[in-house]
VODO-13306 format. One record per atom (N, C-alpha, C): x negated, y negated, z; residue in one letter. Coordinates in steps of 0.2 Angstrom, whole numbers, plus 5000, padded with zeros to 4 digits. Layout:
<recs>
XYZa
...
</recs>
This chain:
<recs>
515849475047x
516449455045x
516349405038x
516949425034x
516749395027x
517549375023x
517549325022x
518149315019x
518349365013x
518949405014x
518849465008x
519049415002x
518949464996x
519249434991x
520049474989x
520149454983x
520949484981x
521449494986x
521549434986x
522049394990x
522349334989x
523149314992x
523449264990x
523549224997x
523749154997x
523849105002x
524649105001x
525049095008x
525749105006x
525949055011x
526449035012x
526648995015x
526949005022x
526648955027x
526848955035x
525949015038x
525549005032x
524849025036x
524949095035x
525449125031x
525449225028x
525149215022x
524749275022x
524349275014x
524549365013x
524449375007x
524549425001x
524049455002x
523749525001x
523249545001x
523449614995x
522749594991x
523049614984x
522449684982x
522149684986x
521749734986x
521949814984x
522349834988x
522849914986x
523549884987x
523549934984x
524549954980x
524949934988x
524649954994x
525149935002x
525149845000x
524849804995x
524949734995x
525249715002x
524849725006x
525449685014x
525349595013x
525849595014x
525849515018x
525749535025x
525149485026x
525149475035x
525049405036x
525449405042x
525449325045x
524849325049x
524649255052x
524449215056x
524049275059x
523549295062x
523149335068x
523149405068x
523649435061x
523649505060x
523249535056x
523249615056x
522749625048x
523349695047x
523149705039x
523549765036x
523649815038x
523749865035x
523849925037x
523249945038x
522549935033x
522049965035x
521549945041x
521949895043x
521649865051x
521149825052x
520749825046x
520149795042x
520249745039x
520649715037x
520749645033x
521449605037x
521149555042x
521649505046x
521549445044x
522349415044x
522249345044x
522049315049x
521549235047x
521149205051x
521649145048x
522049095052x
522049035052x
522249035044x
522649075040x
522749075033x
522449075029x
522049105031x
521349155026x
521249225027x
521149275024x
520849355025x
520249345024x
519949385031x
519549415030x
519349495030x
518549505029x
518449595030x
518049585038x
518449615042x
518249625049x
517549675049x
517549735044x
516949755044x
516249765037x
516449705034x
515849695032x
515049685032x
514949695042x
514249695042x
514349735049x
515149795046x
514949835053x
514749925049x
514249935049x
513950025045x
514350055051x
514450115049x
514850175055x
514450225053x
514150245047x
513650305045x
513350285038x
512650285038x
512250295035x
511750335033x
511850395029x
511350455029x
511150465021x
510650495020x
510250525014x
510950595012x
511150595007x
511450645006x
511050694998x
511250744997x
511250774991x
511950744987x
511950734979x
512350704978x
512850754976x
512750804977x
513350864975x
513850864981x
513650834987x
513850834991x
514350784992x
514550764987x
515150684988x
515750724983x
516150764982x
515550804977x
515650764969x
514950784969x
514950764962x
514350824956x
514650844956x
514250904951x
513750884944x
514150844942x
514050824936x
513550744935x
513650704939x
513350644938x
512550644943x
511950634939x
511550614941x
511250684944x
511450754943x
511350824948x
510550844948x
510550824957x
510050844961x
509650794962x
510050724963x
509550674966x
509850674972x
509550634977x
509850604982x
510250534984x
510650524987x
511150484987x
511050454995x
511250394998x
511050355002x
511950345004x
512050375008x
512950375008x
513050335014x
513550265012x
513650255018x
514450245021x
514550205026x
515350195026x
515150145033x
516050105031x
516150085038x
516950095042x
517250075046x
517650105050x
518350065044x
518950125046x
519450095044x
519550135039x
520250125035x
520450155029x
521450155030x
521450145023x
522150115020x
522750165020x
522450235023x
522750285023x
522750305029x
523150345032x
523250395041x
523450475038x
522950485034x
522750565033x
522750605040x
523450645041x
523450705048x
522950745048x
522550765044x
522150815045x
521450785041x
521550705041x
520650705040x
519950695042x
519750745039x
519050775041x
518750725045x
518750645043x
518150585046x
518550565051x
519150585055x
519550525057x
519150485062x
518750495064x
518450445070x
518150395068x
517950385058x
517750345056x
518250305053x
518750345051x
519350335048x
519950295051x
520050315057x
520750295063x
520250285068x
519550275069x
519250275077x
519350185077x
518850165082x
518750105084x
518450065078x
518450015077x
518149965072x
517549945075x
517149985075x
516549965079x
515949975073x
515249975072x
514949975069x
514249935071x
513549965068x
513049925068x
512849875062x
512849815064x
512649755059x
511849765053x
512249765048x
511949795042x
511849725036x
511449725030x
511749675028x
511649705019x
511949685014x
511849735006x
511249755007x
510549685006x
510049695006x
509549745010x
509949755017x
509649815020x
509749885017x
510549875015x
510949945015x
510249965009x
510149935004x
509549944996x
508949954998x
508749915002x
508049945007x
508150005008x
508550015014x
508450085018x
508750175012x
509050125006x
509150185003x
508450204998x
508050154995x
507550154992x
507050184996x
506850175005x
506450215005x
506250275008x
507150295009x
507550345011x
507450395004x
507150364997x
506850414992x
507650424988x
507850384989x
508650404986x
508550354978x
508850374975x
509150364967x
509550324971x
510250334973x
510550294973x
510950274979x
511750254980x
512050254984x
512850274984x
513050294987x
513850324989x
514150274995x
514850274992x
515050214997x
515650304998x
515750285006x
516050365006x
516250365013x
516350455015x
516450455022x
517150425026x
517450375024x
517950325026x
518350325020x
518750245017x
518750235013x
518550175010x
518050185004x
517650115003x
517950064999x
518850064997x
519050014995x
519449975001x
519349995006x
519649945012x
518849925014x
518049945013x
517549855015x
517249865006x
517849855003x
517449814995x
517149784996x
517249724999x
516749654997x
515849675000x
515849725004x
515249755004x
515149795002x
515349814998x
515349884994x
515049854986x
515449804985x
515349744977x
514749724978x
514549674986x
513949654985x
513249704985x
513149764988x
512849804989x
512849854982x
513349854979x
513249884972x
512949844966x
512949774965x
512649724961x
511849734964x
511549714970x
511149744970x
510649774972x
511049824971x
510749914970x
510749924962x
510949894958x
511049904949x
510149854950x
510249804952x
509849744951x
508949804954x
509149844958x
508449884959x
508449944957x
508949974950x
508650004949x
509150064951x
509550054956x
510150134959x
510650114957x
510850184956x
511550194953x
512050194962x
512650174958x
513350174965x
513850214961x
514150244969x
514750294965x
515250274973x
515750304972x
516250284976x
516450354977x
516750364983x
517250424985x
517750414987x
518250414983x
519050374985x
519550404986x
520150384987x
521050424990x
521150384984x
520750334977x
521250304971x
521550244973x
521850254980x
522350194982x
522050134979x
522150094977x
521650034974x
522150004968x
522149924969x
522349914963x
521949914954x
522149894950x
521949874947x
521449824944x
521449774948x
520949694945x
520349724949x
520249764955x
519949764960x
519349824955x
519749864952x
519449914950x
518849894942x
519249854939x
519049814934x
518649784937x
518249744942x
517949684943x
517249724945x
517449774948x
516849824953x
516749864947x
516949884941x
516649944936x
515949924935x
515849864932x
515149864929x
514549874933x
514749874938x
514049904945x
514349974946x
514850004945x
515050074947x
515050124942x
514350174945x
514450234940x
514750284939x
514950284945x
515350364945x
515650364952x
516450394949x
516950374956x
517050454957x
517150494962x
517550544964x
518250524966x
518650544963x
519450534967x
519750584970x
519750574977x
520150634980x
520850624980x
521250704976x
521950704978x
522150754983x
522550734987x
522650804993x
523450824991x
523450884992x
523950924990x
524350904980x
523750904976x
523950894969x
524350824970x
524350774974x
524550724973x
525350704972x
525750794977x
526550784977x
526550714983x
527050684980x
527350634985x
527650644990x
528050714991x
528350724998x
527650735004x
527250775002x
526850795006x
526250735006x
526150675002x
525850635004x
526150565008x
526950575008x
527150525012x
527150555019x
527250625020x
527250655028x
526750665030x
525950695028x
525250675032x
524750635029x
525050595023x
524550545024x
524750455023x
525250455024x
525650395024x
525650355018x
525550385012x
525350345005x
526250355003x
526650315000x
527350314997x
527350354991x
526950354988x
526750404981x
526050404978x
525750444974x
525450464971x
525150394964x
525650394961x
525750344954x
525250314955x
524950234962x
524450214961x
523750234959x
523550284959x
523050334960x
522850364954x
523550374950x
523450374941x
523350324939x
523750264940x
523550214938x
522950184937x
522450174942x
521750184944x
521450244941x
521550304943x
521150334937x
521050304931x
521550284926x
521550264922x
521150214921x
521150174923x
520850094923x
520150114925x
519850144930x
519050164931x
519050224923x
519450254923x
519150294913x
519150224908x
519550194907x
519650124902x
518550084903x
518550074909x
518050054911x
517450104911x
517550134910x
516850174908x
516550214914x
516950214919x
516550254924x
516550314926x
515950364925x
516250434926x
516650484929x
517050494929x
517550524934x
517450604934x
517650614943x
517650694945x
518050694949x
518450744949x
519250724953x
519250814957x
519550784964x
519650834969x
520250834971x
520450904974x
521150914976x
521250964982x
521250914987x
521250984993x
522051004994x
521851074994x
522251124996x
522651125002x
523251125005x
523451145010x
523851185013x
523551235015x
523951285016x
524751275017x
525551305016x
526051305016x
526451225016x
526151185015x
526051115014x
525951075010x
525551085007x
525251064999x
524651104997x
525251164992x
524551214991x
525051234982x
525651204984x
525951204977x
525651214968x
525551264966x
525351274959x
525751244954x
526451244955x
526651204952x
526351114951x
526151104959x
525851034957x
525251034954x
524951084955x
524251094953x
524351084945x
524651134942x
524851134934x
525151044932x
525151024937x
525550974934x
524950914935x
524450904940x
524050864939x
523550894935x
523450954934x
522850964927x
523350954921x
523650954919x
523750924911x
523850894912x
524050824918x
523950754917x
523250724917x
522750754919x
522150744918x
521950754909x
522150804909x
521950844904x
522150794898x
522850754897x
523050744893x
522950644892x
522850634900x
522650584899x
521850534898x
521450584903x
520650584903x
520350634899x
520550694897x
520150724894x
519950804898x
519850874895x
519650924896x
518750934900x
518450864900x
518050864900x
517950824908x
518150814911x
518350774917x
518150834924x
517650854928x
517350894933x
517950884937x
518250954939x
518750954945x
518650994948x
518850994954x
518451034963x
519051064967x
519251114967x
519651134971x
519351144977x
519851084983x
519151094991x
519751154995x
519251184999x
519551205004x
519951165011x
520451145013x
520951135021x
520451175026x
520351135029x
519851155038x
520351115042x
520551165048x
521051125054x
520551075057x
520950995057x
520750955059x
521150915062x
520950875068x
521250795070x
521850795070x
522550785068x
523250815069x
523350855067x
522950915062x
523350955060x
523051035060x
522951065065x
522851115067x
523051185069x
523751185068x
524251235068x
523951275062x
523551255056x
523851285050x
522951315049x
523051375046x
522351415043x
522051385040x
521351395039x
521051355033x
521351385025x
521051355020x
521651365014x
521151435011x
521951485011x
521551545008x
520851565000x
520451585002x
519951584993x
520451594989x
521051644989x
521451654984x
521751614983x
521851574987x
522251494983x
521751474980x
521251434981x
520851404976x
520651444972x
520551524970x
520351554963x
521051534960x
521551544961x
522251544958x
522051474957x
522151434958x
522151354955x
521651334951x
521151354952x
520451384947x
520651404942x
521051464941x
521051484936x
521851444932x
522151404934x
522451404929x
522251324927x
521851304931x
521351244925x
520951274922x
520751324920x
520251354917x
520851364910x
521151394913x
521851424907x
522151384905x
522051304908x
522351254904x
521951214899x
521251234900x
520851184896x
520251144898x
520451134905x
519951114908x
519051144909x
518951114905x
518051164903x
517751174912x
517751094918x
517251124922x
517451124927x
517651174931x
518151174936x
517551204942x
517751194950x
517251224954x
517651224960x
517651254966x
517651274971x
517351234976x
517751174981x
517351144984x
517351184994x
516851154997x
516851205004x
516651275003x
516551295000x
516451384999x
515851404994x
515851454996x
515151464991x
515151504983x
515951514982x
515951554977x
516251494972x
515851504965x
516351464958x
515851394958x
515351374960x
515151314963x
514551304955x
514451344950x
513651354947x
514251314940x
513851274934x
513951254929x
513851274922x
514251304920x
514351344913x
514251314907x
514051324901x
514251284896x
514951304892x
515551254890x
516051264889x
516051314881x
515351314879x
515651314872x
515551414871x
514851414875x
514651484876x
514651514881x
514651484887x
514351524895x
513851514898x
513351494894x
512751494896x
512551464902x
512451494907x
512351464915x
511751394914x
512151324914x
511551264914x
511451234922x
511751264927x
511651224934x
511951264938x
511351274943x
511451344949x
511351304953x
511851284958x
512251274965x
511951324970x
511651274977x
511651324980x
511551274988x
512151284992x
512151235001x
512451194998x
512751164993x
512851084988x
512251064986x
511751094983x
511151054979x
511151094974x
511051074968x
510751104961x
510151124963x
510151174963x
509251214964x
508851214955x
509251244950x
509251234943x
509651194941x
509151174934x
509751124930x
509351154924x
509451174918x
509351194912x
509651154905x
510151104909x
510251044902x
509651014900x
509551004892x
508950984889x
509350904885x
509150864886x
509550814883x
510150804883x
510450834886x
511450814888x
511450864885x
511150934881x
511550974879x
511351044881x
511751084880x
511651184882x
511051194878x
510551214880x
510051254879x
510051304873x
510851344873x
510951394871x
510851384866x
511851364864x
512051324859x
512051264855x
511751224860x
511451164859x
512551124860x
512951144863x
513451074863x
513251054867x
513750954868x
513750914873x
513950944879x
513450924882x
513750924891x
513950864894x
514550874898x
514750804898x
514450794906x
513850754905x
513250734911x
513150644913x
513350624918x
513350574918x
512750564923x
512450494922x
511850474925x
511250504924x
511350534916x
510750544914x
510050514915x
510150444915x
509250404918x
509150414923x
509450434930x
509150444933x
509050524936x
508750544931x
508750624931x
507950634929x
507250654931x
506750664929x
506550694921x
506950744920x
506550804914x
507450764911x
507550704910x
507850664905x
507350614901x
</recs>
């Protein structure tokens, strides 16, 4: 347990907690929405700051992140909890389970990823803006040895939070479920809207860190092309055409079962109308078709995909082989044949 930070003291022992946009006030012996931040005696603390729920070696394609650092390995970890009550998600037992956890501390987490042969580390699996403060201290230093940090988030987050953590944060995935409509994120996943989540985006592209942005599909629920056309020329128009985007596939899970996993045709159809919007790198996540990296300018196949691992990479100094354009490649130093 760790006093969190980004918080306010309030009067009668309630304190503000200023971390995400839910901003809850909690009184005296409670904690937020995310379950993980309770007042003690009129202080906040983080309940699982030195509690891990998983930590494994991953492929970093596998967070997904196609484009940053392709074909190292990643030291992914998480702990219990998260700001969101997503119906159909994937991790809920690390996400809505017990606040349980094995006692870990930053220092360890950088050991066991260094000689787990990992590049770097993924704060993931859960949600890692509800244990920042282990998240902060284990990404300063992991920079301090040498690895890169990335994040895989739902955006929820405020803005001073995202600001404060950029300069140890290399690269965020931000997951949107159902294009980020607000009816369908108020019914399964308890978020009031969307808006937070750009706003953020924003503030981690201001800050320099490289973004790759997901949008799960769900069948008859949030599978809208109209929302879809509407978060790609928001991307497109505020981040840039060069920004990596993932159409994932829906797998019935944890409340939400009734419903088929989300048709290939859906995702080629949302696929293709980022492709026809401008969007240069679009891919297919969960499945094994559309996964391989193009160059925008000619075609030239620069990264084959294959289980989520780059088997090939044929980028030569950030650019196509071919015709020699920029690739937009982040985490270039930690790439060998850079």
């Amino acid at each position: 347990m760790r006093e969190a930070m980004f918080y306010e003291q309030l009067k009668d022992d309630k304190v503000h907690c200023r971390l995400c946009p839910f901003n809850c006030k909690i009184s005296e012996g409670n904690a937020g929405k995310c379950r993980v931040r309770k007042n003690k005696e009129g202080k906040l603390y983080s309940l699982v700051y030195d509690k891990i729920s998983a930590a494994n070696p991953d492929p970093i394609e596998k967070k997904p992140a196609h484009q940053f650092a392709p074909g190292t390995r990643t030291f992914s970890v998480a702990t219990p909890g998260c700001n969101w009550e997503c119906k159909y998600c994937q991790n809920w037992n690390l996400s809505q389970g017990d606040l349980e956890g094995r006692e870990i501390t930053p220092e360890e987490i950088v050991e066991k990823a260094k000689s787990s042969g990992c590049q770097g580390i993924s704060y993931t699996y859960s949600e890692p803006t509800i244990f920042y403060e282990l998240a902060y201290d284990t990404a300063r230093l992991a920079h301090e040895e040498g690895l890169y940090n990335t994040f895989v988030t739902n955006g929820y987050i405020n803005p001073k939070p995202v600001e404060k953590l950029a300069p140890y944060l290399d690269q965020a995935t931000v997951d949107f479920k159902g294009s980020g409509d607000d009816e369908f994120l108020r019914e399964f996943s308890s978020a009031p809207s969307a808006d937070p989540i750009f706003r953020a985006l924003m503030e981690y592209h201001k800050n320099g860190v490289f973004l790759e942005i997901t949008d799960l599909l769900v069948p008859e629920i949030g599978d809208s092309m109209e929302k879809v056309k509407e978060l790609v020329n928001w991307i497109i128009e505020n981040l840039g055409s060069e920004v990596p985007m993932h159409f994932l596939r829906f797998t019935p899970r944890y409340k939400v079962k009734d419903l088929p996993p989300t048709p290939i045709e859906t995702l080629e159809e949302a696929y293709d109308i980022a492709r026809k919007a401008g969007m240069n790198y679009v891919y297919l996540g969960n499945v094994s078709e559309k996964n391989n990296t193009y160059c925008p300018n000619c075609g030239e196949l620069l990264m084959r995909k294959r289980l989520m691992q780059t088997v090939e990479n044929n980028i030569v100094d950030g650019k196509c082989p071919n015709c020699g354009a920029e690739i937009n490649l982040g985490g270039r130093k930690w790439l060998k044949n850079e």
